[in-house]
C-alpha positions in Angstrom: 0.0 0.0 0.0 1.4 3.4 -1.2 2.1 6.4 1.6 -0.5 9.2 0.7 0.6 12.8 0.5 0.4 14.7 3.6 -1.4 18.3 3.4 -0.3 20.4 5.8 -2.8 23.6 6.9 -1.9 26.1 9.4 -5.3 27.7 9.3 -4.5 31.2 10.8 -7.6 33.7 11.3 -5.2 36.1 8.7 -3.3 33.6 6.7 -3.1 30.3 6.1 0.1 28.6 5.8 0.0 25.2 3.5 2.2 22.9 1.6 2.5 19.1 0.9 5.1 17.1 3.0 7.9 16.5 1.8 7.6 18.8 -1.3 7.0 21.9 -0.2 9.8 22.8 2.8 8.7 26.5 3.3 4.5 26.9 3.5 2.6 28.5 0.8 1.1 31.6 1.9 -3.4 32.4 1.5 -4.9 35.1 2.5 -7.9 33.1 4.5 -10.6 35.6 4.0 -13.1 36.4 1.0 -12.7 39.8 -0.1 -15.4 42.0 -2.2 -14.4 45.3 -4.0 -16.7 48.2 -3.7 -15.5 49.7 -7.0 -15.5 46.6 -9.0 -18.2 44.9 -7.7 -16.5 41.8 -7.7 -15.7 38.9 -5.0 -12.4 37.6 -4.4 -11.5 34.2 -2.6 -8.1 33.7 -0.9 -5.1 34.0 -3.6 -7.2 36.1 -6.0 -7.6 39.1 -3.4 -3.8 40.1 -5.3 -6.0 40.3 -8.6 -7.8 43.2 -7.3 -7.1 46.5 -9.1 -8.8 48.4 -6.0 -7.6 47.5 -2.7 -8.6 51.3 -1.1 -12.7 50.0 -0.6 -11.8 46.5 0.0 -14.3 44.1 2.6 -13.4 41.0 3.9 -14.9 38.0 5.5 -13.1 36.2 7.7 -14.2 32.5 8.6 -12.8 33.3 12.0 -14.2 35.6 14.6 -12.9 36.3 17.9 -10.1 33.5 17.6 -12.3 30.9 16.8 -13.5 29.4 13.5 -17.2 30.5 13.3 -17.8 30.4 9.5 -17.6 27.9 7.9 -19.2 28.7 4.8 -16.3 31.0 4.2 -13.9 28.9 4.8 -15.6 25.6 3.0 -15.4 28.3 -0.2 -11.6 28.8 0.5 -10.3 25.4 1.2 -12.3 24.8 -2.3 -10.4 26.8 -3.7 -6.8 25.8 -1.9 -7.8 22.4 -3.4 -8.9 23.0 -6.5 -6.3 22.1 -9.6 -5.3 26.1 -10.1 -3.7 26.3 -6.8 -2.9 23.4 -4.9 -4.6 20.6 -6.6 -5.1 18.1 -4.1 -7.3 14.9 -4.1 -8.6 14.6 -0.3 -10.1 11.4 -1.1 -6.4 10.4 -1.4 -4.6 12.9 0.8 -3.8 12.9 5.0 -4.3 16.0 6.8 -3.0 17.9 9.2 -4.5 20.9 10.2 -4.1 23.6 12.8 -6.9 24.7 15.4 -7.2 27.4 17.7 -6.5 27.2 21.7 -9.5 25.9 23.6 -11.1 24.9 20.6 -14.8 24.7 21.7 -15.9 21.3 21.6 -19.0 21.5 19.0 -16.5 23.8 16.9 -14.3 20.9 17.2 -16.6 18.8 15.9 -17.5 20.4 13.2 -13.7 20.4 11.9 -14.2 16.3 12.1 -17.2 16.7 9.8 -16.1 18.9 7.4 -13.1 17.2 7.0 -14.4 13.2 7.0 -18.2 14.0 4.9 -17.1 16.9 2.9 -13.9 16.3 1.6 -13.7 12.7 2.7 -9.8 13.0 3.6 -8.2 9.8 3.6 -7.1 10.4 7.5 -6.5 13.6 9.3 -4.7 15.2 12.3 -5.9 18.1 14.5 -3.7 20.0 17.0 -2.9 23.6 17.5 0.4 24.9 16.6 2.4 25.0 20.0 1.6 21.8 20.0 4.1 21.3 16.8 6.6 23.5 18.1 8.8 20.8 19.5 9.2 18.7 16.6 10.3 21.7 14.7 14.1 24.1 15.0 12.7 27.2 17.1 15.0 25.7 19.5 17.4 24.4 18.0 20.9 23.3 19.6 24.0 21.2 18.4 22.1 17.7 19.2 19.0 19.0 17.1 16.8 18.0 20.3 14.4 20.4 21.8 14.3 21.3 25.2 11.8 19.7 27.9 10.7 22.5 29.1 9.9 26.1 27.4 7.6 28.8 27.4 6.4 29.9 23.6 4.6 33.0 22.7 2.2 32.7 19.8 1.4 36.6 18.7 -1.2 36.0 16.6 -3.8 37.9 14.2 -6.9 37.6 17.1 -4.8 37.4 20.6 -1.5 36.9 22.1 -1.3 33.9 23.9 1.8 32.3 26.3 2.0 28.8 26.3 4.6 26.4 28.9 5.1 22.7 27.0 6.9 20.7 29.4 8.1 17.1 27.9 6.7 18.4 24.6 2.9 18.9 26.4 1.4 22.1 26.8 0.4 22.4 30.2 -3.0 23.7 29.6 -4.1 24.9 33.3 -1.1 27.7 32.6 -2.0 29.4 29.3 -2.9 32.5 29.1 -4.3 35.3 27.0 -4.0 38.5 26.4 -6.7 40.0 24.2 -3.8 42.1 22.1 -3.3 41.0 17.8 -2.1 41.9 15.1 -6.1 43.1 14.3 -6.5 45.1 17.4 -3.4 47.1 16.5 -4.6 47.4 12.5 -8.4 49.1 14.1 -5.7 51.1 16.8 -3.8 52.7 13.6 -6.9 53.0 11.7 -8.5 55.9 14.5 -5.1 57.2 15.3 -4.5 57.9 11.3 -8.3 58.9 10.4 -8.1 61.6 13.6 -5.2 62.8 12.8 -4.6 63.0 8.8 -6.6 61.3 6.6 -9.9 59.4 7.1 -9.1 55.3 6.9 -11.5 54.0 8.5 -12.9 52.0 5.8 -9.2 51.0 4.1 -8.4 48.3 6.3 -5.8 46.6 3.7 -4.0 50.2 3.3 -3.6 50.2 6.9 -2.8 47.2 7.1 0.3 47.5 4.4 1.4 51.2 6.3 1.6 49.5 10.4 3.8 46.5 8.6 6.0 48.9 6.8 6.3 51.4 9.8 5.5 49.5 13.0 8.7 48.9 15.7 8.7 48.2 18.8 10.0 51.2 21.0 13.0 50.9 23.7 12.4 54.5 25.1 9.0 55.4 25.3 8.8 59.3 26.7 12.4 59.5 24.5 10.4 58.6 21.6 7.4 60.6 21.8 10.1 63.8 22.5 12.0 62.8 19.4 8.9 62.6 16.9 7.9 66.9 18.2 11.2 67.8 16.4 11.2 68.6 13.0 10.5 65.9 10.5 13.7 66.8 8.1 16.3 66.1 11.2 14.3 63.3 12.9 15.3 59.7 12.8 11.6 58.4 13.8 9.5 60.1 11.6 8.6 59.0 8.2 7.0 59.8 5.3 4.8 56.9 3.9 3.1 57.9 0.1 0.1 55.9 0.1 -0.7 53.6 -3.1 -2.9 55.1 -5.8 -5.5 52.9 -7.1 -7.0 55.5 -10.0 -7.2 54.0 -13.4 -4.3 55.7 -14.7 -1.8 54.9 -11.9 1.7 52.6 -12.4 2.1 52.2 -8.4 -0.6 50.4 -6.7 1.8 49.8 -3.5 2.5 52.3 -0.9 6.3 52.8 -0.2 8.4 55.0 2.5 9.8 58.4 0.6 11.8 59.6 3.4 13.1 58.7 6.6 14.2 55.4 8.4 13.8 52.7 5.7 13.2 55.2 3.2 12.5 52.8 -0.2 11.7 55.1 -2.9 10.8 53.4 -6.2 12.9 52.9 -8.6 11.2 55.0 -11.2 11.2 58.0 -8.8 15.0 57.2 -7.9 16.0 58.7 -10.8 16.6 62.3 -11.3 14.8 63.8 -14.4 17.1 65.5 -16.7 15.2 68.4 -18.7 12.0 71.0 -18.1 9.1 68.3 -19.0 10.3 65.6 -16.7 10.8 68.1 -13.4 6.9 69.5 -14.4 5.4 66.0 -14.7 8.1 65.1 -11.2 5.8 68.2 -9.8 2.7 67.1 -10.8 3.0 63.5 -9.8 4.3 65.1 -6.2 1.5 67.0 -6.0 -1.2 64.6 -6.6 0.4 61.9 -3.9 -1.3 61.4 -0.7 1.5 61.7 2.5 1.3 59.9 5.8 3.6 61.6 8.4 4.2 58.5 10.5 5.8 59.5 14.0 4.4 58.1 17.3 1.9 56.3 15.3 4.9 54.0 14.5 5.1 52.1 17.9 2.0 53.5 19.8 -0.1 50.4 18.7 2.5 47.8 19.2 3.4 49.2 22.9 -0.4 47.7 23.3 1.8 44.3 23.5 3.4 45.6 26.6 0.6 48.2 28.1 -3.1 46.6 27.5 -3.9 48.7 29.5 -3.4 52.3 27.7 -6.4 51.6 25.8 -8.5 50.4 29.2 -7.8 46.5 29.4 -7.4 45.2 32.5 -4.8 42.7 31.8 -0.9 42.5 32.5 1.9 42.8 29.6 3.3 40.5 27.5 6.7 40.5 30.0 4.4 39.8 33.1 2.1 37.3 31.5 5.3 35.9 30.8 6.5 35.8 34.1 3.8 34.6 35.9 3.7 31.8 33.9 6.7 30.7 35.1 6.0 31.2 38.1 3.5 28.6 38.0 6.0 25.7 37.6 8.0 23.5 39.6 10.6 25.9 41.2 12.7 23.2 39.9 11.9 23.8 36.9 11.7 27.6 36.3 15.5 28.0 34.8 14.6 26.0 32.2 11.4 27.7 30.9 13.2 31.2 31.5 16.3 29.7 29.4 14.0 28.8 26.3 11.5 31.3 25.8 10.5 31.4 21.8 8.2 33.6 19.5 6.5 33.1 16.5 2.8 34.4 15.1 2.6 36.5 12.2 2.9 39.6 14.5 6.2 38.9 15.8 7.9 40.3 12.8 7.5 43.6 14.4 11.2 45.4 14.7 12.5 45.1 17.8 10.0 42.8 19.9 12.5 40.5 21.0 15.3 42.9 22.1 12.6 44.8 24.4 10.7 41.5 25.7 13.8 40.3 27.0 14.9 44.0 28.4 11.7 43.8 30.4 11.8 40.5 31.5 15.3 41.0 32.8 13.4 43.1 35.5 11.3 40.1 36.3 13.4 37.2 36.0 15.7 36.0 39.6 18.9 36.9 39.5 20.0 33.1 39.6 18.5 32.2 36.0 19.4 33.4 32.7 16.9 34.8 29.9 16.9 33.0 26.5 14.5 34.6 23.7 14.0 32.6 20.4 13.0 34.2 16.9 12.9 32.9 13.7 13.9 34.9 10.5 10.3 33.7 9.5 8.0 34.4 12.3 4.6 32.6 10.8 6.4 29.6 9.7 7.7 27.8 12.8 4.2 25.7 13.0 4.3 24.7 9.2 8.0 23.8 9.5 7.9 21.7 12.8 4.8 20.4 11.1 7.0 18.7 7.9 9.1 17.7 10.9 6.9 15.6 12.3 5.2 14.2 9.2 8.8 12.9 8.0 8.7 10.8 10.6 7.9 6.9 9.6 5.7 6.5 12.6 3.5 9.4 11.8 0.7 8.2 9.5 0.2 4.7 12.4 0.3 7.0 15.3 -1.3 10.6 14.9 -4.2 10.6 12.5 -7.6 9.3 12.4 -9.1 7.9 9.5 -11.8 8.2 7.4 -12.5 4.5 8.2 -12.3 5.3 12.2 -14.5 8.0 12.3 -17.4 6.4 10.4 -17.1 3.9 13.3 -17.0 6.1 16.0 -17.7 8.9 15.0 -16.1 12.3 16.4 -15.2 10.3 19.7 -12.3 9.0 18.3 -11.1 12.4 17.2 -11.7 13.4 20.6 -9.7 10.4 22.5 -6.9 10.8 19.9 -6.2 14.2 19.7 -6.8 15.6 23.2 -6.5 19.3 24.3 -8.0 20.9 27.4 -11.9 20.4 26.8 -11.7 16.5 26.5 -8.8 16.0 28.8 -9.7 13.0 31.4 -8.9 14.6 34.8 -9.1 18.3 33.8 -9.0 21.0 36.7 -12.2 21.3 39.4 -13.5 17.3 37.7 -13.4 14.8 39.9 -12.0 11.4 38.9 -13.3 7.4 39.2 -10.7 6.6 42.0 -12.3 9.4 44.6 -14.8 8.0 46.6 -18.3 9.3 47.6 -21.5 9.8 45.4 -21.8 12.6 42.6 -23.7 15.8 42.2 -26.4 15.9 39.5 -24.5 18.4 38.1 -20.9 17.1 38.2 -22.3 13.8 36.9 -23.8 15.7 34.0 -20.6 17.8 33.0 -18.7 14.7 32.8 -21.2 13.1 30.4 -20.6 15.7 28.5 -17.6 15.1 28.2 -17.7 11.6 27.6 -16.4 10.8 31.0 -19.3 9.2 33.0 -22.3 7.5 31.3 -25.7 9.0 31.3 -27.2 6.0 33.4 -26.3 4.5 36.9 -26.7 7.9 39.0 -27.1 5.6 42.0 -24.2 4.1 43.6 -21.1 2.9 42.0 -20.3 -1.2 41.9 -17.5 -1.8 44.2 -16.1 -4.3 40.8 -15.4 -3.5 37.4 -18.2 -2.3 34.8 -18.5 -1.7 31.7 -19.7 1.5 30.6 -21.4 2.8 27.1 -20.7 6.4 26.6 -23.2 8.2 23.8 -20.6 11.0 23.3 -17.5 8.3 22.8 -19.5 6.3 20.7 -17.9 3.1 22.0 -17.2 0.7 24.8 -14.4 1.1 26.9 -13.7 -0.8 30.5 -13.1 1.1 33.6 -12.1 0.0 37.3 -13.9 1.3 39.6 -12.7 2.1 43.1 -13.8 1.0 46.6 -16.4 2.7 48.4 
């Protein structure tokens, strides 16, 4: 029997990151959204949103909402179109999957990946996890040996939220993670207000903004020094800049924005050139005059200091550096030097300038004098996932081990999914259940929380027998012996 290709999808809420095993060693990048153009009157899916000719009035639908994948007749239309022989062309009825999900994937969203996946694309098998969850088979943290730490602390900075993960013996340690309700779209809507009050209205140009915060955006190291240098004036400033926005008229040759002057000044190449007589400097006049400026000063690093300062725009939530820190804190003190020693970052937010250098000047505040601060970055921040994904799918255990398939699941259904692949809703003994080997009777309502979870069945409220039973579980979707413990 042949291998079958692998697909591998790191469905981000912004991008998704895909590529076959094997083949394809760095991902191939999607927009995941469906875009419509106000001007043309036209809908875009995925890798056609480059074909537009007006990106200015742009709307997008986004599958995901709030972190978590809520439509999925968006995001049916896109993977249709990943699939489909113009792009990708995959076979699923022939193909093994591995997809990525979000953290704390809701169980009946959960679900719904299983059914997509198995009855509308009929993938051969599939694998569901979320990318931390890759990041130890992969070379975020890479040494001489080429084996990953035990312990480590990763920061996904992602398009919805920032969230801080601990893996310890390559698990994530799920009572530990947490949040912070900062992204790469919450500092896009930040920029948007600060540029429409300021200069020009944006409010409705969410892709133009979008371009302008990843060509400007750092990551300051002196806050008030900052903010004192951008008053001075903008021809002997070395934080202001002057950002020429794209022009999408019908007779225009530059549909891209670029930087004309100041730090990372890229002129085009068309405009690099002086003009040598009288008609060229008028038309060099003309096309200066019709070009719409953005003076960028503290707009440059006032969103992403949102990272590090939630609460400047009223959240009442700690930093990235304190999140960071109390995290660790939660470990074995044993333990802690190794998690502050391998701290890594990757989301398609932490290509912000300077992120690293000031996350590890804060945490040097934070972090006991006896341990030592390690910060990992890749060159590629979204690609650590995809890349620790090939990593693991190379492996000749892989297909036996990880995925479920097709034939499994129209067995048991989305149970098997469930027992396979794990995470914090379907774990066994998760925090504040109770387990089979603790004595005394039930509530009513602890017994039904763990039927929901496909722990207890729905019969036998009474007493437990002292030997073992079997139970049948509706939400497994199988038969499964347990031992049950002594009154």
């Amino acid at each position: 029997m042949t291998t079958p290709p692998i697909l591998i999808l790191d469905n981000g809420a912004y991008e998704i990151k895909a590529g076959l095993s094997g083949l394809d060693w760095e991902p191939r990048v999607f927009p995941n959204s469906i875009a419509r153009s106000r001007a043309e009157r036209k809908v875009y899916v995925g890798d056609e949103i480059e074909d537009c000719r007006d990106l200015s009035g742009i709307v997008y639908r986004r599958p995901f909402d709030k972190g978590m994948l809520v439509n999925w007749d968006a995001e049916k239309i896109i993977w249709d179109r990943l699939f489909s022989p113009v792009v990708m062309n995959i076979n699923p009825t022939e193909t093994s999957l591995l997809v990525t999900e979000p953290y704390f994937n809701l169980p009946n969203i959960a679900e719904t990946y299983d059914q997509m996946v198995f009855e509308e694309w009929e993938f051969s098998s599939y694998f569901r996890c979320t990318p931390a969850a890759l990041i130890p088979y992969g070379g975020l943290f890479e040494n001489d040996q080429g084996i990953s730490p035990e312990c480590m602390v990763v920061v996904d900075v992602g398009y919805s939220y920032t969230h801080v993960i601990p893996l310890r013996d390559g698990q994530i340690v799920w009572e530990h993670v947490k949040r912070i309700d900062v992204g790469g779209k919450l500092l896009t809507n930040h920029l948007k207000h600060l540029i429409s009050f300021r200069q020009w209205n944006m409010i409705d140009q969410t892709h133009v903004v979008n371009e302008v915060r990843e060509a400007c955006g750092y990551v300051s190291m002196d806050w008030r020094g900052d903010l004192e240098r951008c008053k001075q004036n903008p021809k002997h400033n070395d934080i202001v800049q002057e950002y020429v926005l794209p022009d999408f008229s019908a007779r225009s040759t530059s549909r891209t924005g670029y930087i004309r002057s100041g730090p990372n000044a890229t002129p085009p190449e068309d405009n690099a050139q002086a003009p040598t007589n009288d008609n060229e400097h008028g038309r060099s006049a003309q096309v200066d005059e019709e070009e719409q400026v953005l003076w960028m000063g503290n707009e440059r690093f006032a969103g992403p200091e949102l990272l590090f300062s939630p609460s400047d725009i009223g959240f009442k939530q700690s930093g990235l550096p304190e999140t960071i820190a109390y995290v660790i804190s939660l470990m074995p003190e044993e333990l802690r030097g190794m998690f502050w020693a391998h701290i890594g970052i990757f989301g398609g937010l932490g290509n912000i300038e300077a992120l690293g250098e000031r996350l590890e000047r804060d945490l040097q505040a934070l972090c006991p004098v006896e341990y030592e601060i390690g910060i990992f970055e890749a060159f590629d921040p979204a690609s650590p996932p995809y890349v620790s994904a090939t990593s693991l799918t190379s492996s000749e255990i892989y297909l036996s081990t990880y995925p479920v398939t097709r034939a499994e699941y129209l067995e048991h259904g989305s149970s098997i999914c469930r027992r396979r692949f794990g995470g914090p809703s379907y774990n066994l003994n998760p925090p504040g259940f109770t387990n089979g080997d603790i004595g005394g009777d039930l509530s009513d309502d602890e017994r039904e929380r763990r039927y929901a979870m496909g722990i207890e069945s729905k019969k036998g409220k009474g007493k437990r027998k002292m030997e073992e039973e079997e139970v049948t579980s509706g939400n497994w979707g199988g038969r499964r012996r347990r031992a049950m413990g002594a009154m």
